[in-house]
Backbone bond lengths (Angstrom), bond angles and torsions (degrees), N, CA, C in turn:
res aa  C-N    CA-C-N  psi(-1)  N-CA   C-N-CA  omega(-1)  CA-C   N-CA-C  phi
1 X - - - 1.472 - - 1.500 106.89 -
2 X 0.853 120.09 109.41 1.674 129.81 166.12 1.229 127.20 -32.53
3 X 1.454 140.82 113.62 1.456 138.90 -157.99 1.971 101.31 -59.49
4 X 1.369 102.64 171.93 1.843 94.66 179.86 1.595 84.49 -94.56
5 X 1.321 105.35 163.10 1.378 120.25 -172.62 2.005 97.22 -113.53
6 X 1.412 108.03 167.85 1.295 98.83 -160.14 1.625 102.00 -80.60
7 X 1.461 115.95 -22.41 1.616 110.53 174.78 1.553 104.24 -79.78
8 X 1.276 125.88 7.62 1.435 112.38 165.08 1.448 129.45 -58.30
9 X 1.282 130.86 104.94 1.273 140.67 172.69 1.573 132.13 -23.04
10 X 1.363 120.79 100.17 1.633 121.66 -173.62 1.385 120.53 -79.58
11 X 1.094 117.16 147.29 1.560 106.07 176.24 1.292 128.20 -73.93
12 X 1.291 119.89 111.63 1.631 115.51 -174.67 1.734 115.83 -56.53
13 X 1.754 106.29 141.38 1.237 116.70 179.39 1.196 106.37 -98.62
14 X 1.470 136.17 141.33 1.355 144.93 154.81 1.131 130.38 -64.08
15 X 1.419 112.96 3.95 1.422 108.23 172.22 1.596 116.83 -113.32
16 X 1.735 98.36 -5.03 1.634 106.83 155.02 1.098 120.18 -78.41
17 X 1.308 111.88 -31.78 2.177 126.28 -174.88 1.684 82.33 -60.67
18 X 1.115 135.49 -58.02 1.808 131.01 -156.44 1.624 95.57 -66.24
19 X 1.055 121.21 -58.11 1.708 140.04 -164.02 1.395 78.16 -51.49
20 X 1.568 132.28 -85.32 1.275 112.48 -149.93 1.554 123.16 -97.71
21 X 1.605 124.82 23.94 0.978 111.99 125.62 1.331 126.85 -85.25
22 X 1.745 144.08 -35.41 1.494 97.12 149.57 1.035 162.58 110.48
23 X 1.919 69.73 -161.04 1.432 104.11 167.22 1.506 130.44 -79.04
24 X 1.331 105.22 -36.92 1.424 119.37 173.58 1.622 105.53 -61.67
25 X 1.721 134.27 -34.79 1.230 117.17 174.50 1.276 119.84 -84.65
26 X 1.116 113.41 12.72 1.919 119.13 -158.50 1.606 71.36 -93.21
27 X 1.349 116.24 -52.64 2.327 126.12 -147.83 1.518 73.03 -65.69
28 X 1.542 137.13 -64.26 1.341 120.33 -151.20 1.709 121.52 -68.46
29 X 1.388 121.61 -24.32 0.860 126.32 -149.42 1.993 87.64 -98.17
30 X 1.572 122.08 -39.38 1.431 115.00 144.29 1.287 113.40 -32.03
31 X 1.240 132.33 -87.23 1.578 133.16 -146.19 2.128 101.48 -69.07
32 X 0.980 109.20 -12.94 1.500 113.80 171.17 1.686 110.91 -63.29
33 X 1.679 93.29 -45.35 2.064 104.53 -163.22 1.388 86.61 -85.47
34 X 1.154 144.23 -24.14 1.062 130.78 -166.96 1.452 117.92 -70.04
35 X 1.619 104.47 -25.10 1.705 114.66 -166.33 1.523 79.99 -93.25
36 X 0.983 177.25 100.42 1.367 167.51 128.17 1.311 99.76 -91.37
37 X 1.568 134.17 177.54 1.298 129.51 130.62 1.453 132.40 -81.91
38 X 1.149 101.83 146.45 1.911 95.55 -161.89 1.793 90.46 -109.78
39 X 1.268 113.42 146.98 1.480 125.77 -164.30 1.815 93.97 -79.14
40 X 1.526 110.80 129.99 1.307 121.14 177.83 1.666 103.84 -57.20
41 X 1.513 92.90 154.37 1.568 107.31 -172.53 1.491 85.23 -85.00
42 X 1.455 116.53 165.67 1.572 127.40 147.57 1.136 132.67 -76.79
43 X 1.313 141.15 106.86 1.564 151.00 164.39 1.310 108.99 -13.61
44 X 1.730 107.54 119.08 1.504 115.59 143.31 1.271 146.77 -7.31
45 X 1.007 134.42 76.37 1.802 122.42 -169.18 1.638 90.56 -114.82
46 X 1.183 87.62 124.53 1.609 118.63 -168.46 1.728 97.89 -86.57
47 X 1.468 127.57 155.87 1.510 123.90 -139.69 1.628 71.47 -129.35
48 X 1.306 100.70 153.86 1.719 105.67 152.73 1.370 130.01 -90.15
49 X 1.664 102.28 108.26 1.672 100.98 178.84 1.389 147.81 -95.99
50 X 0.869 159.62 106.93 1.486 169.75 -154.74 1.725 119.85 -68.86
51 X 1.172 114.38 95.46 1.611 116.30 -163.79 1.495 101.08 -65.15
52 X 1.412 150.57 104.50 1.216 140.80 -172.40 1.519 106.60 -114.64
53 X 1.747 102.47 103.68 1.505 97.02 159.60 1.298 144.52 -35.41
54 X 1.544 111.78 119.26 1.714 104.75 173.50 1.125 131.29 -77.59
55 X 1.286 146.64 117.44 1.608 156.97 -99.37 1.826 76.39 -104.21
56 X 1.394 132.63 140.03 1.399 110.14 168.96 1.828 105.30 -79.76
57 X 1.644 110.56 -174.72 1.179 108.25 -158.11 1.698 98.33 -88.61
58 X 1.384 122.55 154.46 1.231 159.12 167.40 2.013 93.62 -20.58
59 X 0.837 126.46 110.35 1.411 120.24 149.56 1.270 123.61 -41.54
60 X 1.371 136.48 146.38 1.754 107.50 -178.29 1.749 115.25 -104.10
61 X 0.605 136.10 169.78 1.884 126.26 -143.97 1.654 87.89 -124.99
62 X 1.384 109.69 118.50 1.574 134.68 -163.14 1.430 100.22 -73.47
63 X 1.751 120.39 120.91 1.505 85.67 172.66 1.205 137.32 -119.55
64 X 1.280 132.32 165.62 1.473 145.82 -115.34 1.341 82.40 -76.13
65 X 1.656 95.01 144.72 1.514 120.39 169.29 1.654 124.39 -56.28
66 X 1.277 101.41 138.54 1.624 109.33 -149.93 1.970 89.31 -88.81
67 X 1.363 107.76 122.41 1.411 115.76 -173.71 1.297 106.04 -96.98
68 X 1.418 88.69 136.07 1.845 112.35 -156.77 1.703 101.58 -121.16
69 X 1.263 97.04 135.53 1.496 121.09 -179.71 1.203 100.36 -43.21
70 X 1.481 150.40 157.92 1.198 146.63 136.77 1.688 130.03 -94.80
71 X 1.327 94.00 103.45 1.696 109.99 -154.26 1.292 110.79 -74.68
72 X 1.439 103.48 106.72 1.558 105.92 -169.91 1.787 110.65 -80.60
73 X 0.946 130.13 134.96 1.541 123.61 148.72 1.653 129.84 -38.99
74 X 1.727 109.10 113.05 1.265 96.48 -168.98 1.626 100.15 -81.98
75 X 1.209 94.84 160.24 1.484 117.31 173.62 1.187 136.87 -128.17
76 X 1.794 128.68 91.67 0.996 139.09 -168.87 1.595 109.53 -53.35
77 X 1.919 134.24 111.33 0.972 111.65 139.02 1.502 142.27 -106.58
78 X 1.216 113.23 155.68 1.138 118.77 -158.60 1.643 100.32 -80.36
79 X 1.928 103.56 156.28 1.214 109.28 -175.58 1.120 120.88 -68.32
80 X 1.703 134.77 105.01 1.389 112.20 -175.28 1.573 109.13 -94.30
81 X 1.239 115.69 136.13 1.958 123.84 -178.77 1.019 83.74 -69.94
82 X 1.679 119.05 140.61 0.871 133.62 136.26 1.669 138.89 -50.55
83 X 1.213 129.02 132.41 1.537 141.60 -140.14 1.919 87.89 -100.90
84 X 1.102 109.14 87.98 1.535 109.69 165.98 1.400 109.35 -81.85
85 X 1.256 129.38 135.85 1.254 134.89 170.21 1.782 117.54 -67.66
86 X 1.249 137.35 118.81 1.281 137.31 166.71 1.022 111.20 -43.26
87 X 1.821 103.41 126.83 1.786 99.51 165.02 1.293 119.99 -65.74
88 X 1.444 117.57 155.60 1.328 136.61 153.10 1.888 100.03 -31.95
89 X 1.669 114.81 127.43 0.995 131.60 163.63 2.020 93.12 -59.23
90 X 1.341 110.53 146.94 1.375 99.50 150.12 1.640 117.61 -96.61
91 X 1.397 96.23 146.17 1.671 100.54 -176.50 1.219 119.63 -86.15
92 X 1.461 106.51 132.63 1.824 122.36 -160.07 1.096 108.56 -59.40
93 X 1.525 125.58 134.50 1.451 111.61 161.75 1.393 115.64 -96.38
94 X 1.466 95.14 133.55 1.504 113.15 -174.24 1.484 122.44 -72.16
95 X 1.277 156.70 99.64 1.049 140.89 176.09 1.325 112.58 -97.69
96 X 1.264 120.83 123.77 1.402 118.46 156.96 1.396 136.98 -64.18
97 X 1.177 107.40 136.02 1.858 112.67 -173.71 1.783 100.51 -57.11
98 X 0.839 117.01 139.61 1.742 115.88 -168.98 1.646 84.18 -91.28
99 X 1.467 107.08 152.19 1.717 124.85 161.27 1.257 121.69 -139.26
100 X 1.156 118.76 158.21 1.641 120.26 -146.95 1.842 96.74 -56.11
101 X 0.791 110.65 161.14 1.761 127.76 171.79 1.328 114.89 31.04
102 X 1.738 91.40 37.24 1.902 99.05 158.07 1.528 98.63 -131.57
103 X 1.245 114.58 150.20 1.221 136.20 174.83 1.648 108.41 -104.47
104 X 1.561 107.68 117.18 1.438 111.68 150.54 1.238 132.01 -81.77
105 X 1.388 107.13 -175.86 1.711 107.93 -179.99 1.813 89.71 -147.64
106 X 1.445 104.90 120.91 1.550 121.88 163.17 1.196 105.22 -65.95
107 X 1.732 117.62 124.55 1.617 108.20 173.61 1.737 113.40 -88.03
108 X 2.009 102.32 -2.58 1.356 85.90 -175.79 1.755 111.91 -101.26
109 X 1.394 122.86 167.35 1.440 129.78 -171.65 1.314 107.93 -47.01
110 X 0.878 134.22 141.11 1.495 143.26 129.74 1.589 113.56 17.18
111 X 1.409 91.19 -81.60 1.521 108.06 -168.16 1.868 116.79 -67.58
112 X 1.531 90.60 -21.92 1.777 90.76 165.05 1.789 130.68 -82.99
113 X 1.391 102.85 2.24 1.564 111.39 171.14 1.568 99.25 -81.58
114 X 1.388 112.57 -26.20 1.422 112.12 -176.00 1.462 123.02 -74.52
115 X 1.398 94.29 -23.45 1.494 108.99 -159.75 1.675 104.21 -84.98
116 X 1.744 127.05 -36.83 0.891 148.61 177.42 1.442 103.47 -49.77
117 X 1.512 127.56 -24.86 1.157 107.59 -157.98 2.054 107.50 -116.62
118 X 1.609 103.06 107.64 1.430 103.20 -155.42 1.712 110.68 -53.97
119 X 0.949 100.19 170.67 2.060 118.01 -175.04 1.603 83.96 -73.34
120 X 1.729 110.94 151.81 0.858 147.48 -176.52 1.829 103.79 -84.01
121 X 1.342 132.01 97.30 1.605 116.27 -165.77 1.685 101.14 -121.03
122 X 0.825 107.20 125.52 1.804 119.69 -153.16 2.112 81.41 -85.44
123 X 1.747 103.68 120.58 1.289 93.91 -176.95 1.845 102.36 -89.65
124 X 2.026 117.16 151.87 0.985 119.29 -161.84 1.533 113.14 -61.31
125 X 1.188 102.00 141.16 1.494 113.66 164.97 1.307 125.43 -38.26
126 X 1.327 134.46 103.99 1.632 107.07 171.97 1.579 119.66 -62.93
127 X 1.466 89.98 162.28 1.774 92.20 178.67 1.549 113.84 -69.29
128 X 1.031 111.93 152.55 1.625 135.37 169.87 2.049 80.00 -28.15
129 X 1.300 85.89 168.79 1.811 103.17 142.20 0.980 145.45 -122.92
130 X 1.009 134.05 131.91 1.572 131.36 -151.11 1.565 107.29 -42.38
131 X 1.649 125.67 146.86 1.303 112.32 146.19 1.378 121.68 -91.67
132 X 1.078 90.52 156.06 1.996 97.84 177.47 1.252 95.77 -138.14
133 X 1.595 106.90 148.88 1.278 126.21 -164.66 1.814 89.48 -131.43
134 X 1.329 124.81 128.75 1.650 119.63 170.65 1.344 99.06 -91.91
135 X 1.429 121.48 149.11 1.518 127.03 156.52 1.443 115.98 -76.52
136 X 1.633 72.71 157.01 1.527 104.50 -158.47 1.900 96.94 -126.77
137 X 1.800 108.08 139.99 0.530 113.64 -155.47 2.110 105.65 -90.80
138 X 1.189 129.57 133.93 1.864 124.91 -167.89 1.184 89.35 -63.51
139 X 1.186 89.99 149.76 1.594 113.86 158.80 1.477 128.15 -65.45
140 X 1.518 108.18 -25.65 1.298 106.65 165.95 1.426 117.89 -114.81
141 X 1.887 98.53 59.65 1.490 106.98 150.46 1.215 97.36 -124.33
142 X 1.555 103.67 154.04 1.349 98.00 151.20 1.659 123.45 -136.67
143 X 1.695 84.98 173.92 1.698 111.58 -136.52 1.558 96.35 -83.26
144 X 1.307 122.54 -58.74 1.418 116.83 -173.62 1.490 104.80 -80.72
145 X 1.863 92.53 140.42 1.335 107.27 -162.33 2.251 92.59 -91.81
146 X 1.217 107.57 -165.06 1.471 109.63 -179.00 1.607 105.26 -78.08
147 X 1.090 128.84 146.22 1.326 128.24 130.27 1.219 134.68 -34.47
148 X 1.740 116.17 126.40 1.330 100.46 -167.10 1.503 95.51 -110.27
149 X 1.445 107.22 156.22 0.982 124.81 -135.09 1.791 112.82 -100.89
150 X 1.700 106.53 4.88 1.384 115.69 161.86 1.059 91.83 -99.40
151 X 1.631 148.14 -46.67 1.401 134.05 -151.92 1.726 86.09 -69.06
152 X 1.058 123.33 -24.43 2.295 114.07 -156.30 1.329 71.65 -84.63
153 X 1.225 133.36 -74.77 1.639 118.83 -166.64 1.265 135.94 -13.72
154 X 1.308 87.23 -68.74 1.768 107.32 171.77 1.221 125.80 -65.28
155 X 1.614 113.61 -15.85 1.807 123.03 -161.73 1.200 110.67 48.33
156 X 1.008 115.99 81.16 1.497 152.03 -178.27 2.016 111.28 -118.29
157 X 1.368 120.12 112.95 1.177 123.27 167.03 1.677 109.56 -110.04
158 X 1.183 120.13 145.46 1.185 142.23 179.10 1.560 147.30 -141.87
159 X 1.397 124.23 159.41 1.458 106.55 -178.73 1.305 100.39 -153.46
160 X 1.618 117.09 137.51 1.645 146.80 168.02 1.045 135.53 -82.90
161 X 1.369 136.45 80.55 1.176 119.97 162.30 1.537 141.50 -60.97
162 X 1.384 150.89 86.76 1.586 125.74 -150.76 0.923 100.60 -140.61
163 X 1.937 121.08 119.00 1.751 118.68 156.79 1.155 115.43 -77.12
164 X 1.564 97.70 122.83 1.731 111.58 162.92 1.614 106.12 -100.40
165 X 1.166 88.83 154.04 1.872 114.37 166.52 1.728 128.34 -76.51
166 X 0.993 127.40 82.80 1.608 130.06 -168.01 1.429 92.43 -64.97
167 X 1.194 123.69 118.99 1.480 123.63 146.97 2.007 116.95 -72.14
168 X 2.079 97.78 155.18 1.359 71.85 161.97 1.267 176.79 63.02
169 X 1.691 89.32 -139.93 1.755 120.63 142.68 1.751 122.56 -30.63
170 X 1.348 120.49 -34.37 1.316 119.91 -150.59 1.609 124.43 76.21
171 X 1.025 134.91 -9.54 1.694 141.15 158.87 1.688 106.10 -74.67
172 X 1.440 109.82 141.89 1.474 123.39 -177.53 1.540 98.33 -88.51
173 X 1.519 102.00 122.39 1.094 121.12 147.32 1.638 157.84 -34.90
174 X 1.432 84.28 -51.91 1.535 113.62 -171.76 1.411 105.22 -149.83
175 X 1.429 120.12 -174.42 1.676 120.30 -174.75 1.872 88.74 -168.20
176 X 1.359 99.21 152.70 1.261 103.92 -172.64 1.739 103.47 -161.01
177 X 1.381 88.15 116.82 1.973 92.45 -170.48 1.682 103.24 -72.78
178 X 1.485 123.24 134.39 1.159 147.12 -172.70 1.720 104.18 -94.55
179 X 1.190 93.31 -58.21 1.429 104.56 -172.09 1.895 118.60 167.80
180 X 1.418 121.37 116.00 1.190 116.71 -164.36 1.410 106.27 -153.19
181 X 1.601 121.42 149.56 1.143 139.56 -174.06 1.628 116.66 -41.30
182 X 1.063 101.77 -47.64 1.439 123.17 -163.92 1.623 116.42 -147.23
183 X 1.281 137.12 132.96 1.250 143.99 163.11 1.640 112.62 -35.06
184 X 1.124 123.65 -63.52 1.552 149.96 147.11 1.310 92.62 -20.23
185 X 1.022 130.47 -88.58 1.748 130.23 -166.29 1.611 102.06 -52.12
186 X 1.492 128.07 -41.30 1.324 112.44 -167.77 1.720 105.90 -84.79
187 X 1.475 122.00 -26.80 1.509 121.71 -141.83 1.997 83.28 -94.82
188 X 1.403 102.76 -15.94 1.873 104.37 165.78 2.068 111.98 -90.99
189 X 1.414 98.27 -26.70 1.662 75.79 158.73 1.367 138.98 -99.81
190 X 0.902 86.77 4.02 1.968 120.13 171.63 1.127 102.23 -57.58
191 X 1.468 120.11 -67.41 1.393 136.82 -145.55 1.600 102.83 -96.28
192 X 1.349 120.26 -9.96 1.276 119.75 -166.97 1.712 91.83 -111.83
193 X 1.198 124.59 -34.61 1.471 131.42 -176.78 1.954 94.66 -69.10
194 X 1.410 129.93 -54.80 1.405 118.64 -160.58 1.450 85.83 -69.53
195 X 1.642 142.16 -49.99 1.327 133.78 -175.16 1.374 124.83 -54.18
196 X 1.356 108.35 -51.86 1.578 112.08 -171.02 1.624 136.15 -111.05
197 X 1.418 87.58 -12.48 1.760 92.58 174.54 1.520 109.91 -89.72
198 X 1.471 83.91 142.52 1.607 89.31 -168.71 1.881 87.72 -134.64
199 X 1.575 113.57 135.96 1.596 121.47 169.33 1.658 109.87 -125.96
200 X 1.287 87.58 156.47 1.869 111.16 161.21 1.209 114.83 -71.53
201 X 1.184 127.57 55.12 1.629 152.82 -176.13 1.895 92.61 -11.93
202 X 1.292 115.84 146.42 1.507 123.19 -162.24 1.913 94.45 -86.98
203 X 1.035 116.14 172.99 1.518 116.58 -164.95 1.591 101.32 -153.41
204 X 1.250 97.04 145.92 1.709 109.77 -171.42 1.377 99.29 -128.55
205 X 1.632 118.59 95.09 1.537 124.17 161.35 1.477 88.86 108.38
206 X 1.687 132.34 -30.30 1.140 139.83 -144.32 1.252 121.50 125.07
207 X 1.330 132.68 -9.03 1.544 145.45 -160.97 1.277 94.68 -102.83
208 X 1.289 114.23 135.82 1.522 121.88 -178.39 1.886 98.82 -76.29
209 X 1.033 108.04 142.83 1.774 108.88 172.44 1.628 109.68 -143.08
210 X 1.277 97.45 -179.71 1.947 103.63 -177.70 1.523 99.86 -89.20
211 X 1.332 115.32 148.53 1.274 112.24 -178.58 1.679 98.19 -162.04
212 X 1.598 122.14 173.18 1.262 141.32 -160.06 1.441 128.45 -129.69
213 X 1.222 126.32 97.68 1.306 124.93 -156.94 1.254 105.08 -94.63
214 X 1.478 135.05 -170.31 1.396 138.36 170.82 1.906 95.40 -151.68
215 X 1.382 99.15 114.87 1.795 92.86 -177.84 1.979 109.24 -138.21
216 X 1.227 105.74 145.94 1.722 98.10 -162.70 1.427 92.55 -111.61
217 X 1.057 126.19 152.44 1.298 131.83 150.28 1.587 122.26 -120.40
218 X 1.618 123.18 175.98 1.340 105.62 -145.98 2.190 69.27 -146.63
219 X 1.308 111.60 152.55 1.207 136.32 -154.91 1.602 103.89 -138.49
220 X 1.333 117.14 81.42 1.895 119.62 -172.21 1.471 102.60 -117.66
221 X 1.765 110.87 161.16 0.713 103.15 175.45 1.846 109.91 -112.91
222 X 1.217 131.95 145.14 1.588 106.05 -173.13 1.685 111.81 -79.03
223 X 0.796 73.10 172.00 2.106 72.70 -178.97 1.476 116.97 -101.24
């Protein structure tokens, strides 16, 4: 069977034949209304108008000047002292030296010869002075210390001088070599003075106090 060729003839549809007539009476039945007469417009009547100047614009209002301190120059013044007037010197009174068989005349009052002459002020008493009493050594101490027992060996005699310190109490404190024959002679009154001497401690007013003696002892041998 032979292909259709493109001028081959289609079968017309009836529902295109309706479609495009229509259309064709819709175009005629336009171009008919179109020829019509169309109802005249009404004429222009022009209004009476009034040319009204436009006010020009507002100037703009400057604003007010900005008020400024007025800056003074400071000015240091200086301290001025005040100008006191000097007192009046008072004027001296003169007295004349009086001489035999002339009579003066005091120009001052009465009551100011009196006044010249100062109060009588009794100056203070000093105090008493203290008493002091030195210690004294009891009777039931005693004074010579032992013999020591290399100096007896040897026959050796000697002598001590030593300040002790009385407390107080009356018991020696301390010991202090002065000057002595032998080491031996002092390092035995040393030891016998902090042990055995005993004093009536010295007194100030009556008050027992510390005080400082100076005492010798003497180192013999008997025969």
């Amino acid at each position: 069977m032979p292909e259709a060729g493109f001028l081959e003839k289609k079968p017309i549809s009836p529902t295109g034949v309706v479609l495009v007539v229509g259309m064709h009476a819709a175009l005629i039945t336009a171009l008919a209304m179109s020829k019509m007469d169309m109802p005249a417009m009404p004429e222009f009547i022009p209004l009476p108008t009034t040319n009204i100047p436009i006010p020009p614009d507002p100037q703009p209002i400057p604003d007010p000047p900005k008020q400024t301190e007025e800056v003074r120059p400071k000015t240091q013044i200086d301290y001025v002292k005040p100008i006191v007037p000097p007192l009046p010197s008072p004027t001296p009174t003169v007295i004349p030296t009086p001489q035999p068989n002339v009579q003066y005349f005091d120009p001052r009052p009465a009551g100011d010869a009196k006044s010249d002459a100062k109060p009588a002020i009794d100056p203070p008493k000093p105090a008493p002075p203290a008493v002091r009493v030195d210690a004294e050594m009891l009777r039931s101490s005693e004074l010579q210390p032992p013999y020591p027992a290399s100096e007896e060996r040897a026959g050796n005699e000697g002598r001590v001088s030593i300040r002790v310190t009385i407390g107080a109490n009356g018991r020696v404190t301390a010991a202090e070599k002065v000057s002595a024959t032998s080491d031996a002679f002092y390092r035995a009154t040393e030891r016998h003075a902090l042990r055995a001497w005993r004093f009536k401690p010295a007194t100030v007013d009556g008050k027992p106090v510390e005080s400082r003696k100076v005492l010798t002892v003497h180192f013999r041998l008997q025969d």
